[in-house]
PATOR-963848 format. One line per 4 residues: for each residue z, x, y of C-alpha. Coordinates in steps of 0.02 Angstrom, whole numbers, plus 50000, padded with zeros to 5 digits. Layout:
BEGIN
Z:X:Y ~ ...
//
This chain:
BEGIN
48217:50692:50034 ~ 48259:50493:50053 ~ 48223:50495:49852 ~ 48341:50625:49828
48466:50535:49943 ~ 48473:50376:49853 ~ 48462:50467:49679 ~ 48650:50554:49729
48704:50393:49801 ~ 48661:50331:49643 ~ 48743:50457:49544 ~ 48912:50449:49639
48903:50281:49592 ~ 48889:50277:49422 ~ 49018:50412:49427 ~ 49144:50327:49492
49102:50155:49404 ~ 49141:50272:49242 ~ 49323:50324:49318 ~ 49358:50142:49353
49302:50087:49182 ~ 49403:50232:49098 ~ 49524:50118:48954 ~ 49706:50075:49015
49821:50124:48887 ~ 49878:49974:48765 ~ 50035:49925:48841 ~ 50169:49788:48817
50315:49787:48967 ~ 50483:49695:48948 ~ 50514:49623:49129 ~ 50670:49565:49179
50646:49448:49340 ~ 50737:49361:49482 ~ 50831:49213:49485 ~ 50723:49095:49364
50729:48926:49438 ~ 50662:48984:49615 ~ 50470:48982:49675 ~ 50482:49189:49698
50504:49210:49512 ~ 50381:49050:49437 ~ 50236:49053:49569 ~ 50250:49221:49591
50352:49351:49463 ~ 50279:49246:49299 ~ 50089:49241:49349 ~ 50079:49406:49422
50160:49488:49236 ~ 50083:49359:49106 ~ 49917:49333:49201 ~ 49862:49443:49315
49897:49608:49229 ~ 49807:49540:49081 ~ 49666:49482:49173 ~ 49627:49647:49284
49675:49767:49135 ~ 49567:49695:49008 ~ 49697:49639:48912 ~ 49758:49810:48905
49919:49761:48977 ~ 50035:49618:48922 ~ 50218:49589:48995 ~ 50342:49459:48951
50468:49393:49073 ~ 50631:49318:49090 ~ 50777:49298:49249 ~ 50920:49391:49251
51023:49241:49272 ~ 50932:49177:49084 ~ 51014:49327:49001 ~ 51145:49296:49066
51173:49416:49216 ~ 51237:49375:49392 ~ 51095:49508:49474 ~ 51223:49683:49517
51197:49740:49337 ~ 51028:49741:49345 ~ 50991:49906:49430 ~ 51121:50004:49326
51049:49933:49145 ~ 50891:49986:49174 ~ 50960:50176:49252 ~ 51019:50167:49073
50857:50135:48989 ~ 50939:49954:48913 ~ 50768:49875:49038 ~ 50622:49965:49058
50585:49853:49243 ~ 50677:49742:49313 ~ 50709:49618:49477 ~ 50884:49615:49579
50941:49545:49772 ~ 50973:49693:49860 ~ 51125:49622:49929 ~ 51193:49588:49752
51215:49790:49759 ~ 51326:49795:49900 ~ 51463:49868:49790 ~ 51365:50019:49714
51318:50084:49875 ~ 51360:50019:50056 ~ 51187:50073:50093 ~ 51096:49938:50005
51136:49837:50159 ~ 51081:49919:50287 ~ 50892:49836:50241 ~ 50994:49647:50270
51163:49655:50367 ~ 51193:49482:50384 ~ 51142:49435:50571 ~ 51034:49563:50580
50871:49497:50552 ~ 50816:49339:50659 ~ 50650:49317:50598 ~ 50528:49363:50451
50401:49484:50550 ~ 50587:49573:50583 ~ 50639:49559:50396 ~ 50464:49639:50350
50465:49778:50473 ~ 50633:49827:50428 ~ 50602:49827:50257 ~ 50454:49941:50279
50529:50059:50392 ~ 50684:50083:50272 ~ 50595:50076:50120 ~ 50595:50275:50085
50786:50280:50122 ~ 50793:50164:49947 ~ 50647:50246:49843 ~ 50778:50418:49855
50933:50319:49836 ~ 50890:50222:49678 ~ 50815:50372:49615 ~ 50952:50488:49630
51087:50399:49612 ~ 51028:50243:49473 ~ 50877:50348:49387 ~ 50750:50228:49460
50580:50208:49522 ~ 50565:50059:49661 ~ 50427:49982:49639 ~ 50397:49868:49793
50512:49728:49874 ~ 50495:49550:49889 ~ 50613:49422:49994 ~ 50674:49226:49986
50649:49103:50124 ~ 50771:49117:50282 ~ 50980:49125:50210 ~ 51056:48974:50305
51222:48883:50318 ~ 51223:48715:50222 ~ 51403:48613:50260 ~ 51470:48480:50174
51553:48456:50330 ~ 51518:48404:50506 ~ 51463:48579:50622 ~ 51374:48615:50788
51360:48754:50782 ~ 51403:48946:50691 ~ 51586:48932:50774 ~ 51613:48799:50675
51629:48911:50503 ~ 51837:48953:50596 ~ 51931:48879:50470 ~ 51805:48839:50302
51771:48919:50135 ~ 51602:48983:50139 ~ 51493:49044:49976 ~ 51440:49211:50036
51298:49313:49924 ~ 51375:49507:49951 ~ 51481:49605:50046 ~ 51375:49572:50213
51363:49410:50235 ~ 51571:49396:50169 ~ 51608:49502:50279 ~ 51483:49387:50441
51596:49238:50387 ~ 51741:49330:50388 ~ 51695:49389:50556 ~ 51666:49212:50605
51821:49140:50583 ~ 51800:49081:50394 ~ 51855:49145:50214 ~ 51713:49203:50108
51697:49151:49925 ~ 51603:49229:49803 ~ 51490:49130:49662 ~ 51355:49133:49551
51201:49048:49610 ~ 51236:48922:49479 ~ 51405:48878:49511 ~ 51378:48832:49682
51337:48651:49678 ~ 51465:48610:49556 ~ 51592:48698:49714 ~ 51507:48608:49846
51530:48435:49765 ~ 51711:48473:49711 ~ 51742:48540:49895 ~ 51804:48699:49824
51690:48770:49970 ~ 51639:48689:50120 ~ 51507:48784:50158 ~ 51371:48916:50080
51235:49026:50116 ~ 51061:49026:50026 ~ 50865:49015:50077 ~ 50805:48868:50147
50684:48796:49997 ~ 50807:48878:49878 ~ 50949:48779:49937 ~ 50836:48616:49910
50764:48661:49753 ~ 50946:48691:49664 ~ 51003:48518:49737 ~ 51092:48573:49869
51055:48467:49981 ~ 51147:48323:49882 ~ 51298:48394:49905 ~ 51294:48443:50074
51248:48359:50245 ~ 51232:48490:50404 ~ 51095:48640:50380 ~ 51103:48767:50549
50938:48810:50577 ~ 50968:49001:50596 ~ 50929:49121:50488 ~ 51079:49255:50450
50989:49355:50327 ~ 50851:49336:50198 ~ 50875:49405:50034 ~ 50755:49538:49997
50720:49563:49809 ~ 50703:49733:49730 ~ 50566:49799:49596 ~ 50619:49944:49505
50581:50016:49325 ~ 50668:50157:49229 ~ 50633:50334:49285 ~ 50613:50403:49112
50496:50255:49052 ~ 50395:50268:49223 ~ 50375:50456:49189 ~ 50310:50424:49026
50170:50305:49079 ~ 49991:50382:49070 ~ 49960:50404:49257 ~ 49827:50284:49250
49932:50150:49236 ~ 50061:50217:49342 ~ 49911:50203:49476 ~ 49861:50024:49402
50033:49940:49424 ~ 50074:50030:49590 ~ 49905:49942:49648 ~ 49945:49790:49562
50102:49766:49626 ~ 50077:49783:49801 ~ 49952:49613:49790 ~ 50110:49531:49723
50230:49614:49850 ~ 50102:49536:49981 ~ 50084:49381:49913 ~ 50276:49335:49928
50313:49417:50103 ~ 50134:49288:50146 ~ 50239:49139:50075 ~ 50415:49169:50133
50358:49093:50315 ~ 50293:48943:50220 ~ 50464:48942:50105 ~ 50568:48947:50241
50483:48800:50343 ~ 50457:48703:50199 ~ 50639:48711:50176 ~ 50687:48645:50344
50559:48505:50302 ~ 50633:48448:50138 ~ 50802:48437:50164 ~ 50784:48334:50335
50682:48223:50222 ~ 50514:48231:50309 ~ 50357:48188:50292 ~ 50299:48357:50293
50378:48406:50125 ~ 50263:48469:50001 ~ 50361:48586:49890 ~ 50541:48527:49894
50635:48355:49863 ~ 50653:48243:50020 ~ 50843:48239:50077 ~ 50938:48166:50221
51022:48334:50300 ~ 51057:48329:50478 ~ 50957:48503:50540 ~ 51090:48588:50684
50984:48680:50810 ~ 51050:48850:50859 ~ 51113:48870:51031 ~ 51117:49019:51163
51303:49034:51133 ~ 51261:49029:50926 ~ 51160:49194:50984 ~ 51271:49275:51088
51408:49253:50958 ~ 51300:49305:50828 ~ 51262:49468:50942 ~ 51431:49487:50975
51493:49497:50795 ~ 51355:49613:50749 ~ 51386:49753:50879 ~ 51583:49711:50857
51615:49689:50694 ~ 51472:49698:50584 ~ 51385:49867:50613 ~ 51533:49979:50629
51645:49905:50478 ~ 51485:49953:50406 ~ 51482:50118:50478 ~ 51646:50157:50410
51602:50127:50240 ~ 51454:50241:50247 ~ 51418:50428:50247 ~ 51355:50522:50387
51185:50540:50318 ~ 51177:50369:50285 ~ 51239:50295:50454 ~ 51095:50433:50517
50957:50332:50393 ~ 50992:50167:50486 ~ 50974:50236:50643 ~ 50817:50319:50617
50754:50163:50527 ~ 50798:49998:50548 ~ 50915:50024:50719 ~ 50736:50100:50782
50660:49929:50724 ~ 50785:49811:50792 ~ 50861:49911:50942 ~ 51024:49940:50880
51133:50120:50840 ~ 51275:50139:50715 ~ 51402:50271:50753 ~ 51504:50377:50612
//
């Protein structure tokens, strides 16, 4: 009886060391990625395509890879090229898609999200919402998320705090965070990533909002002196590929890069904590600066009124201008995910 045990343990086994060993189709994907000059898309994006696939697929599958911003895109296109089959998959900021649909920012209305085990709980909770929206309405598979570091407020200008934006031009990334600054007293500006430091050092803005190691790693930090420490949202980053093209995969690799791709998914949620601190680091110009280049920001710590205002504006201003912009079913999808997540209800 034990013989006959271990002989069908052995067997299941070998059986399912076969179905593991079955051949991955011969496959070459086209990626386009996030921004290119930013740790998400070189530590993470390139090694996890040109590498990693590679190496666990037997060098069945091969990917190239290059940022939306090297071909020449500012990020809202993205999702709508590849709905048309011009990219097969393909990296955006959610926020950049503000414009197609006001619910892409329900997952990162700007003050929403104080913290990263918020951020990552919200994205979870909402992330079925977006799997039938960019379906539907772009012809899209998502494929997982990923985020920047903590979006703060770098001034070329003395502040003390969030009321402090009253009165300046602020580089706002989407609708949400224009319409935070708006809120706030200030006029929201829209640019490129790229464009900002040249605005910055010309003063065209005073202010703008990016992630904390991002910020440094673009140079921002030499044209601006005051950094409030208080994160207002965080830039999640969306993974998608083209419905018809993910249809046609041979389900094993369908199952192969949905496996895959949650290790990478991981891996930058792990390092956005890390990103974010490290930014704080590096642009006060401490000793604890590892990633970034040391600068000589002044960091403003956030105060209970910073909070309160930032409360106020969000159950104000924020969530129903949002509201108004959004259907029924959709103001019902943020209640039933993220308002259950951070204790908050939108009304239509």
């Amino acid at each position: 009886m034990k013989i006959t045990r271990l002989l069908l343990a052995a067997s299941a086994a070998l059986a399912m060391g076969v179905a593991l060993a079955q051949p991955l189709p011969k496959t070459h994907l086209r990626v386009v990625g996030s921004i290119s000059s930013l740790p998400q898309y070189k530590d993470y994006e390139v090694p996890f395509w040109t590498k990693q696939l590679p190496e666990k697929s037997g060098g069945a599958v091969t990917a190239e890879i290059k940022g939306f911003n090297e071909m020449g895109l500012k990020g809202p296109e993205v999702l709508r090229l590849m709905g048309q089959g011009v990219m097969e998959i393909g990296a955006t900021v959610i926020a950049y898609l503000a414009a197609d649909d006001p619910a892409n920012e329900m997952i990162d209305m700007a003050g929403l999200l104080p913290d990263l085990t918020t951020a990552r709980k919200v994205t979870d909770a909402v992330r079925p919402v977006y799997e039938k929206l960019y379906r539907e309405k772009f012809g899209v598979e998502l494929l997982g998320f990923g985020t920047y570091p903590a979006q703060v407020l770098y001034c070329n200008a003395d502040i003390k705090g969030l009321a402090d934006i009253k009165g300046k031009k602020v580089r706002a990334a989407g609708r949400s965070q224009s319409e935070l600054i708006a809120a706030l007293g200030g006029t929201p500006v829209t640019l490129a990533f790229g464009e900002v430091v040249p605005a910055l050092q010309n003063k065209t803005v005073d202010c703008g909002i990016t992630g904390t190691l991002s910020g440094n790693l673009a140079k921002w930090n030499e044209v601006t002196t005051h950094l409030l420490v208080l994160p207002l949202s965080w830039g999640q980053i969306g993974y998608a590929v083209n419905a018809k093209t993910w249809k046609g995969f041979d389900p094993k690799l369908r199952a192969f890069l949905e496996g895959e791709i949650k290790t990478m998914e991981k891996a930058v949620w792990d390092a956005a904590g890390n990103f974010t601190q490290q930014g704080y680091e590096c642009n006060a110009g401490n000793d604890a600066c590892k990633l970034g280049t040391k600068g000589k920001m002044k960091l403003v710590q956030p105060s209970a009124a910073d909070r309160e205002l930032l409360k106020k504006v969000l159950a104000e201003t924020m969530v129903p201008k949002w509201a108004e912009r959004c259907s029924a079913a959709c103001v019902a999808d943020f209640n039933a995910t993220v308002g259950k997540v951070v204790g908050l209800s939108a009304k239509k």
